[in-house]
N, C-alpha and C positions, 0 to 999 in steps of 0.2 A: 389402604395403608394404615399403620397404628397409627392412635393420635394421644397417645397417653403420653403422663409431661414428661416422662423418661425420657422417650425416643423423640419430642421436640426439643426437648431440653439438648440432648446430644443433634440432631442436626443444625441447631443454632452456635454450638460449640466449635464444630466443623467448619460452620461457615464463618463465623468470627474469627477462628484461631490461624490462620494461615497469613503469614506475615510478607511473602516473597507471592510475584504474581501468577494467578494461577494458568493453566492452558484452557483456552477454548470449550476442550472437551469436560473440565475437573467445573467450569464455570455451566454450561450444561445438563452437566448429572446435578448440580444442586441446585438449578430450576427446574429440573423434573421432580425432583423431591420436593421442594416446597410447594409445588402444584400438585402433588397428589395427596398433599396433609387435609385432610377433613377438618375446616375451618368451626364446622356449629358446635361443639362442643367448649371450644376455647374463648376463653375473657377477649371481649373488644380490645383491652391495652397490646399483646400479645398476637392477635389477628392484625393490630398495625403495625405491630415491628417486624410481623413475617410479610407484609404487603412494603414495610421500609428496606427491608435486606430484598425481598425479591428486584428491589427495584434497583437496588448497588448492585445487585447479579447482572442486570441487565445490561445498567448501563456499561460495566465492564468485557461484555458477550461486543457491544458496541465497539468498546476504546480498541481491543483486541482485532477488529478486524478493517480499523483503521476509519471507524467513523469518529470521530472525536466530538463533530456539532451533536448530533443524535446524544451521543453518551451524557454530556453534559446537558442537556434537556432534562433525560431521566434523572441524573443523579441530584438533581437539582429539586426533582419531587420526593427523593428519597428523602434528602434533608431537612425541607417543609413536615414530613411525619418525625424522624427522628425529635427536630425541636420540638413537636408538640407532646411528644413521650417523653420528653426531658433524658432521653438516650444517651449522656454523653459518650461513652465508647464509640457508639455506632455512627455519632454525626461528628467525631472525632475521624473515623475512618472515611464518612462522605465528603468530608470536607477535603481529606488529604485525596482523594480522587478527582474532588473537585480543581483542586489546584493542578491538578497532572493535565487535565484537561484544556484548562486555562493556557498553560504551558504548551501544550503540543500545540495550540492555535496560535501562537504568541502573543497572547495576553499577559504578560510578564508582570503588569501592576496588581491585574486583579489576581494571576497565581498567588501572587506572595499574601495579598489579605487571605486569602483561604487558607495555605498555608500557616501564616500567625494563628489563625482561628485554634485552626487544630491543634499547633503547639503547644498553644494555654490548655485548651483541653487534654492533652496527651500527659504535660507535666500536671495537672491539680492531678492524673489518675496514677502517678505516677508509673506510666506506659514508657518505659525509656526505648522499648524498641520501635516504638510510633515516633517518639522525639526525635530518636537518631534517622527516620527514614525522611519524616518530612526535614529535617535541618540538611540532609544530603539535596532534596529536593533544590531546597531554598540558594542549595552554593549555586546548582543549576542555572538557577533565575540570575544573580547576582553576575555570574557568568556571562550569561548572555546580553546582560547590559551594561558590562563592563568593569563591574564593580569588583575589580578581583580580590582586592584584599577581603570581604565580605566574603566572597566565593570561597577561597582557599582557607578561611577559618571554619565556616559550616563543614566541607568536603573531610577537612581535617579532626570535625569535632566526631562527625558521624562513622568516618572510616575508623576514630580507635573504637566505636562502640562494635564495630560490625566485625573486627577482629577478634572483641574478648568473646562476644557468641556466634563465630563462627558462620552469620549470614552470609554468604557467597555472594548470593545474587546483589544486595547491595554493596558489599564490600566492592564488585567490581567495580558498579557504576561510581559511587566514589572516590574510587583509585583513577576510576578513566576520566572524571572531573577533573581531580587535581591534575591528570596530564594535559588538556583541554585551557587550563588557564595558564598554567608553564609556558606552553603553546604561545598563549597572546599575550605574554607580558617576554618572549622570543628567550626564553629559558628552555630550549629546546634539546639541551639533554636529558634535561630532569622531565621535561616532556617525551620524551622517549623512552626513559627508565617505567614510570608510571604505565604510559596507554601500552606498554609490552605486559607486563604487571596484570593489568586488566582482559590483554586479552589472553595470557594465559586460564585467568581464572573464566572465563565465556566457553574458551574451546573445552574445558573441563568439565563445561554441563551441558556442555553441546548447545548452546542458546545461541541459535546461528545470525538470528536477527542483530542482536549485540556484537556478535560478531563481528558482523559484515560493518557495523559504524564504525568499531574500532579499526578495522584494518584499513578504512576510508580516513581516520583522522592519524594516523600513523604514515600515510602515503603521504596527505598533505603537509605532514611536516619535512616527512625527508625530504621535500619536494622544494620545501623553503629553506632546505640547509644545502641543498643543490646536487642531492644524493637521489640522480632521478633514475637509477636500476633499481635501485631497494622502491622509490617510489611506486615506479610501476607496478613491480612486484607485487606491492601490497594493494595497490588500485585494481590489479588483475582479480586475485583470493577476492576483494570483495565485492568487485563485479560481478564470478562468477555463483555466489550466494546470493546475490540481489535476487539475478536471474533464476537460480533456484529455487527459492521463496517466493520471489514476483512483487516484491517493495520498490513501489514506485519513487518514495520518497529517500529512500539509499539510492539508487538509480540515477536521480538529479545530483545529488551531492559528488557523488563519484564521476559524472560525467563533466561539476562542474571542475572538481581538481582537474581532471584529466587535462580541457581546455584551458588551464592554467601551465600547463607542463607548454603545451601549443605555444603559448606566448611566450615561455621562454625558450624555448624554441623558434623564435623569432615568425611561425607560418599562424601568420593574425586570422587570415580567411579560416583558416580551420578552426581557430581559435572561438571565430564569429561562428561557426556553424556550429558547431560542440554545446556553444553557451545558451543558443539558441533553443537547441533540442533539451538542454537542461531543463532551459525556460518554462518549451511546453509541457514536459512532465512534471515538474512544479507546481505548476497550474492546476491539475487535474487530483492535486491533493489536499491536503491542509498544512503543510509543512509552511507557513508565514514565516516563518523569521529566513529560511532560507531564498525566498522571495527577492526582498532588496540586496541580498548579497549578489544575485544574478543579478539585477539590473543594473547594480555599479558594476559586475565586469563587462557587461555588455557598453556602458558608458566608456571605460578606459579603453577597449576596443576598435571602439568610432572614432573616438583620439587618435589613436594610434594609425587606424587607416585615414585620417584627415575629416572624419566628417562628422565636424566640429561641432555644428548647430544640433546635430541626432545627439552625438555625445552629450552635449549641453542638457537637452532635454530630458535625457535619461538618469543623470547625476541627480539633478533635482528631484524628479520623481523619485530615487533612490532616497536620499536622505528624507523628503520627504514620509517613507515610508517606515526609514527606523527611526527617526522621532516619533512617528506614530507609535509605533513599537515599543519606546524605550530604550532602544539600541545604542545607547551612546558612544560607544567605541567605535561601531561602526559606523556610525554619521561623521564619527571625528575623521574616520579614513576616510569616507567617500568625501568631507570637506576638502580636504587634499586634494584629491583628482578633480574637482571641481575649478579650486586654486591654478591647478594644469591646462584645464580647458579652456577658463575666463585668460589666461594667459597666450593660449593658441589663437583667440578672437580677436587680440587686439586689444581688450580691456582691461589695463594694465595695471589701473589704481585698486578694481574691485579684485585683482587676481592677486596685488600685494597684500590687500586689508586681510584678504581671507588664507593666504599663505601665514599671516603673523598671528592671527586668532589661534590657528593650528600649533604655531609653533611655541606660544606662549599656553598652551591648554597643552602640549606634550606630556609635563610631566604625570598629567592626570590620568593617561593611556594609556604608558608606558610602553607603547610601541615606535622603536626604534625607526622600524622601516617607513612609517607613516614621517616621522619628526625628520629622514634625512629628506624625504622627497618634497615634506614642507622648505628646510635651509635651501636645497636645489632652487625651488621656484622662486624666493630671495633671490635667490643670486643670482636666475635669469632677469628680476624683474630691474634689480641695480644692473644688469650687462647693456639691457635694453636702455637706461637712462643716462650707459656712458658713464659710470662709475666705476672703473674696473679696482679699485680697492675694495669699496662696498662688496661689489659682489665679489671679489676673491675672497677675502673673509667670509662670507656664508658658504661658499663653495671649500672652502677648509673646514671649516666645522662638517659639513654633511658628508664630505671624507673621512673625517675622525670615526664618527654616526656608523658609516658603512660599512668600515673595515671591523671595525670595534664587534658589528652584529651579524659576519659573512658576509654581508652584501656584495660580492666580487665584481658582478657583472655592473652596478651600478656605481660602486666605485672606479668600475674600468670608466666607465662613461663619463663620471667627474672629471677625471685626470685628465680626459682626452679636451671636454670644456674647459677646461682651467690651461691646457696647452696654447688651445685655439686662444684663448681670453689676452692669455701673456705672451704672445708670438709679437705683438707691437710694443711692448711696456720694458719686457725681462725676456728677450731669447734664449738666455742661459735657463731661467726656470722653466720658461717654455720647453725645451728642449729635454729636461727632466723629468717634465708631467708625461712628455711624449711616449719616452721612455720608459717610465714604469708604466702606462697605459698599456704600449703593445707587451711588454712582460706577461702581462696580469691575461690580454687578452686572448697571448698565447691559449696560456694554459684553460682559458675557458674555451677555445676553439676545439682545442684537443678532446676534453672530456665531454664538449657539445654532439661533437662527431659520434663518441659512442653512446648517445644519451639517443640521440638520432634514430642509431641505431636498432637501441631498446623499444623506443616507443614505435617504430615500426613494426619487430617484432611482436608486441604488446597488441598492435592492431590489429595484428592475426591472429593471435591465439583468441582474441577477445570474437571477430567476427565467424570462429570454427567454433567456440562457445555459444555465439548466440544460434545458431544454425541447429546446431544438438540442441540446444534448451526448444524450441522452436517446432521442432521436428519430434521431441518428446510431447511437447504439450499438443501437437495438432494428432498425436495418437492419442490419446487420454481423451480428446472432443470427442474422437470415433463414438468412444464407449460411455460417456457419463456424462453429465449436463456441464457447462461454461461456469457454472460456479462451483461448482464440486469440485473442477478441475483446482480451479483458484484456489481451495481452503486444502488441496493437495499440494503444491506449490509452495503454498505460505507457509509448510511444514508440521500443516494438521495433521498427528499421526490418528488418531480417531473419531471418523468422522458418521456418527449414528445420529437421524434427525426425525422425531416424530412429525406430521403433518397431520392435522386434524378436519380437514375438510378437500379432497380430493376427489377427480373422475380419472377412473381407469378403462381405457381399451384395451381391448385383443382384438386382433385381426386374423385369422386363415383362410389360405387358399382351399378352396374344394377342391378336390379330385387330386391332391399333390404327389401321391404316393401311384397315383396309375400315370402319371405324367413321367415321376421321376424315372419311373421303367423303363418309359419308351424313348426318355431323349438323354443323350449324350452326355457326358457329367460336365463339360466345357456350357454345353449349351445350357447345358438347365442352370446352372448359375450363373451366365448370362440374362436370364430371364428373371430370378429371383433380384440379381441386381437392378433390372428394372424399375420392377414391384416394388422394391424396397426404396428405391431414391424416389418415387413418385410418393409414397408413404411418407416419407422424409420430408418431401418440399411441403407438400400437403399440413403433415406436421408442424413442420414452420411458421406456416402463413399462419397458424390459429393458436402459435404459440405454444407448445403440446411439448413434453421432454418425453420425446425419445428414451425407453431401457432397453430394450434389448432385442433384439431375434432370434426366435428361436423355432430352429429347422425351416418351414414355410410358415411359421406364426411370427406378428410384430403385437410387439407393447409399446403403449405412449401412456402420458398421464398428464394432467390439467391440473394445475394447482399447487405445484411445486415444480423446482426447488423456489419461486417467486409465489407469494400468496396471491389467488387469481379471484377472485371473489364470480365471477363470470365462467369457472373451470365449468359448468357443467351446459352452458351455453357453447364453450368453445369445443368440448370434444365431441359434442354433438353435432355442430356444424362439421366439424373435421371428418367425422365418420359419414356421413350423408356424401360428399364432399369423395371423399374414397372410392364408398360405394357406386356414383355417377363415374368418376375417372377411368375406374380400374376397369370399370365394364367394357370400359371402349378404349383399353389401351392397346393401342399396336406395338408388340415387339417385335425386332424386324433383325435374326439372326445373321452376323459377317459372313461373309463368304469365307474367310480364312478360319472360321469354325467347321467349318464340313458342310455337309450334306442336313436339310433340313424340315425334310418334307413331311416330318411328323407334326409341325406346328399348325399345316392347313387343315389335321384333323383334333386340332384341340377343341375350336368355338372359343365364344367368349369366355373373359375368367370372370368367376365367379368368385365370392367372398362371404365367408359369418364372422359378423362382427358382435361383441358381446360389451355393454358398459355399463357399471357399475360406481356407486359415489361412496365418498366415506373416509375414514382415517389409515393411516397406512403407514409405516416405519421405513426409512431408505439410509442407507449406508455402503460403504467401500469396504470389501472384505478381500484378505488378502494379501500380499504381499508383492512377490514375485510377480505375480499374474492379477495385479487388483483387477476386483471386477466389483461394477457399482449395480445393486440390487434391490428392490420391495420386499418389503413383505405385509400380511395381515392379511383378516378377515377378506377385508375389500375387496384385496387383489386376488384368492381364491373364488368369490363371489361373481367376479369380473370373467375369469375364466372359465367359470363353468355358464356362465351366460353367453358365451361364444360357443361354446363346445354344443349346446342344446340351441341355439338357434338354426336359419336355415340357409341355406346357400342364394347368397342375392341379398338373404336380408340383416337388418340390425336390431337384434333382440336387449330390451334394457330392463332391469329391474324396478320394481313400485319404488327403490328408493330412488333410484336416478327419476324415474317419472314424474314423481312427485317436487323433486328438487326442480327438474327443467320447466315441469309446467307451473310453476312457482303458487299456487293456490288456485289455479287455474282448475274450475270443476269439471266432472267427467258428464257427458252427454250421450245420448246416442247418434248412431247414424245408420240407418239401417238397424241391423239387427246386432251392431258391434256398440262397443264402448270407448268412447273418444275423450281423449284430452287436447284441445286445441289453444297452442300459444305461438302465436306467429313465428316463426315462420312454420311452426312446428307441427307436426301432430301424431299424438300419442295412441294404437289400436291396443285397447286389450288383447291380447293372447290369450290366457287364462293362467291355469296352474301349472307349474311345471316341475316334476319330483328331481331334485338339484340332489347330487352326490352329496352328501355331509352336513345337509342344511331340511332335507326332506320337501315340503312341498312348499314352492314358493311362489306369487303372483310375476308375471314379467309381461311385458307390454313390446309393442313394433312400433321403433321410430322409423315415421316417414315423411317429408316435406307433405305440406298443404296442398293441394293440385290446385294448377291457375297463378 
């Protein structure tokens, strides 16, 4: 490739200039370009800043497919060269990577120092469209530790920047910020005005992943406004993207509203099983801050089914965890339910001290729902010491609280407490609280019933969803490796990946074409399905991907799509391995095939096998019909090392010979030429005239005898 300062000049431009994130594939094609730039000609300064950007390529090739640890590893080295080139632009951009990263793991202190970093370097460059991205960042951070008014000035300052130039992609996230903190300060229409806002602008770039959070944090509010048909609705669309993409970390979130819905719903069991299964998929990601929000529902849970002491331990654990965090909103709620617990135990002083912490720190949250459930446990904790003024006053205020912010169902529940409370004092007001109690709980009966409904409904479409997602993805295994599938799924439209040290086989049947004459087309591909699932498991055990068959030929390959450092040990076992099976496989035709007496005059089956090492190109092509395929040198060199071998045996090339017998010198034995590395051993053959390649050395692997 050129390497004049033109053409580096312009691919450092490309790679700088992109403001919005890139896809998988656009992040790909510019580390195959900067790997094929001829470095010896270029000033040392310049061979570090393309050794610095390769290594933001990378760690973002990382962030992209959801390793977040990995990514911030590299990008962490990128920024060590950037500092020492005095780069500001480029460690202005690493650092804002760096902070994304920080963030996805929930490191919320150290995001924001990265973050600041960059800022200063974004504003001395005057970079405003770097300003406005990471200050959108930072409302994020501020967000999720509660700091709203902080949050909604950043979100505020970035969204008019992202308006006047017309950035989409940040303008939505932005906009779905500002509805994200509406949300938690229970400003829930202005909450729904925005994350509608945002996801108009997602579904207009088809950015399905955004998507699908958006329509998960849209659920959960109609959810809290008690609008639980829209709810589902929107939990349904982003389940069935989750599922299409295959994001495990949407997946929890969505599963944990879902079990949210459950409990108001009153079926807690389901509620514990849903939250559960949140749990383990949580787990299995990096999503931390989503983390303690599971474990305090699963604490209010155990409450709620009585078991008090699990409850107990889980709440702490929880808070414990968004203090770690920085979470401070959310430790203010989980203090709450804790308040609830310490109160279900019987310890009544520590369940007051910690109901009035909450209740005097309200106004710092400003979450309503938390501040009535604190006056609530007030006014349990006066009920309990026989104070029934005391506690009717805090049981009046958390009425005011609840009707003020919807709370229906929990003001029904007040009213009916405050009836019970004043049934000995004031039976007149007793008798009034009673009364609008069942009013209220009317009308929540009524709409509960068709909410019931819905999530039933919801249960099904969601379990005929996951059945089709399921049944798609166990066809795609047939044909392409476990993780190809995966970067299909995730919504990789282009999926082309060089591999640079790979072994490829071919396998055929001898005699296929006088076989298929004679036997039945039922039977004969019964027999080919044999041959083939015995290749398969074989396969397997040695680790080997599976491409394709073709007519009575199988291809495998060592070495990808996982880098196998061992690939030419493993396909060589594999093939030996084959060759012993197949020889002595019995296929034993159904009788409900027919008649079969051509199989007593086949004999043993016979096989040439041909392997070849080297580099090789694999990709999904396709549409309609994908089909995941190789190509290169290699893999022609591979097949014509099967086609020229002989029946029974496995013929490999001096480059596989050489690669397996690792420096292993050649000896005689006899009158032949041997390469012997345990288990292995390598017979010259000699020259062989290869189609398109002319004459070439190839050798016969065969086990050591003994």
């Amino acid at each position: 490739m050129s390497t004049t300062p033109e053409h580096v000049s312009e691919l450092l431009e490309r790679i700088r200039s992109t403001s919005n994130t890139p896809s998988i594939a656009d992040v790909g094609t510019w580390l195959n370009e900067l790997d094929e730039v001829d470095r010896t000609p270029l000033s040392p300064d310049l061979v570090r800043t393309l050794e610095g950007l390769r290594l933001r390529l990378q760690a973002m090739e990382h962030a992209l497919t959801g390793d977040e640890e990995t990514a911030l590893s590299v990008i962490l080295q990128a920024i060590n060269i950037f500092r020492g080139e005095n780069s500001e632009s480029d460690l202005a951009r690493a650092l804002l990577l760096e902070g994304n990263y920080h963030l996805a793991l929930g490191r919320f202190i150290t995001a924001l120092r990265s973050y600041e970093e960059a800022l200063h370097l974004f504003t001395a460059l005057n970079d405003e469209n770097g300003r406005a991205r990471v200050i959108g960042n930072m409302g994020t951070v501020y967000n999720f530790v509660g700091d709203y008014d902080r949050a909604l000035k950043c979100y505020q300052e970035a969204t008019h920047y992202h308006e006047l130039t017309g950035d989409m992609e940040s303008l939505a996230r932005t906009t779905g910020g500002m509805g994200l903190v509406a949300a938690n300060t229970s400003d829930y229409p202005t909450a729904l005005q925005h994350l509608t806002k945002a996801l108009d602008i997602h579904r207009s770039r088809n950015a399905r992943r955004e998507e699908a959070r958006t329509l998960s944090s849209l659920g959960n509010v109609y959810r809290v406004v008690s609008d639980y048909p829209k709810s589902l609705e929107f939990l349904q669309k982003a389940h069935a993207i989750i599922e299409e993409i295959g994001e495990k970390k949407g997946l929890a979130r969505v599963l944990m509203n879902l079990a949210g819905i459950y409990g108001d719903m009153h079926d807690y069991e389901r509620e514990l099983a849903t939250t559960l299964r949140a749990l383990a998929i949580n787990e299995q990601t990096n999503d931390a801050a989503t983390h303690p929000r599971l474990v305090g529902d699963l604490a209010s849970t155990y409450m709620i089914l009585q078991q008090f002491d699990i409850a107990l331990e889980h709440i702490n654990r929880a808070i414990e965890e968004s203090d770690q965090l920085g979470l401070t909103s959310l430790a203010y709620s989980q203090r709450v339910v804790r308040s609830s617990i310490l109160f279900r135990l019987g310890r009544i002083d520590e369940a007051e001290a910690e109901a009035t912490r909450c209740y005097e720190t309200a106004s710092l949250h400003r979450s309503l729902a938390d501040t009535t459930q604190a006056l609530v446990n007030l006014g349990d904790v006066w009920r309990y010491r026989g104070d029934p003024i005391s506690s009717r006053r805090f049981y009046e205020e958390a009425l005011v609280e609840a009707m003020s912010s919807g709370q229906r169902s929990q003001a029904s529940n007040i009213l009916n407490t405050l009836s019970e409370l004043m049934e000995d004092h004031d039976p007149r007001a007793a008798l009034d609280y009673h009364r609008r109690s069942v009013a209220l709980e009317s009308s929540i009966l009524g709409e509960r019933q068709k909410h019931q409904i819905a999530v039933l409904d919801m249960e099904q479409r969601l379990s005929e969803e996951h059945k089709l997602h399921e049944q798609h993805r166990g066809l795609l295994l047939d044909i392409m490796p476990a993780a190809t599938v995966s970067r299909i799924l995730d919504g990789e439209k282009l999926i082309a990946d060089t591999y640079d040290d790979t072994s490829v086989m071919f396998l055929d049947i001898v005699g296929f074409t006088g076989l298929a004459s004679r036997a039945p087309a039922n039977q004969l591909v019964h027999v080919l399905n044999a041959v083939f699932e015995r290749c398969d498991e074989i396969g397997d055990r040695h680790g080997l991907s599976k491409i394709k068959t073709i007519g009575d030929a199988y291809l495998a390959i060592a070495g990808m799509p996982e880098i196998q450092e061992d690939h030419a040990d493993r396909i060589a076992n594999a093939a030996l391995s084959l060759q012993h099976h197949l020889r002595s496989l019995n296929v034993t035709i159904p009788s409900h095939l027919g008649n079969s007496d051509w199989i007593e005059h086949v004999g043993d089956l016979a096989v040439r096998i041909g392997l070849h090492c080297g580099p090789l190109v694999a990709g999904v092509i396709g549409k309609k019909r994908a089909q995941f395929d190789v190509w290169g040198d290699t893999v022609n060199v591979a097949s014509r090392m099967e086609s020229t071998s002989q029946p029974g045996k496995i013929q490999v090339s001096d480059a596989f010979a050489v690669a397996l017998g690792r420096g292993a010198p050649p000896t005689l034995d006899g009158a032949d030429v041997v390469i012997r590395r345990e288990p292995f051993l390598l017979r010259l053959r000699g020259s062989i005239d290869i189609k398109g390649k002319g004459e070439m050395k190839t050798w016969w692997l065969e086990l050591i005898s003994g």
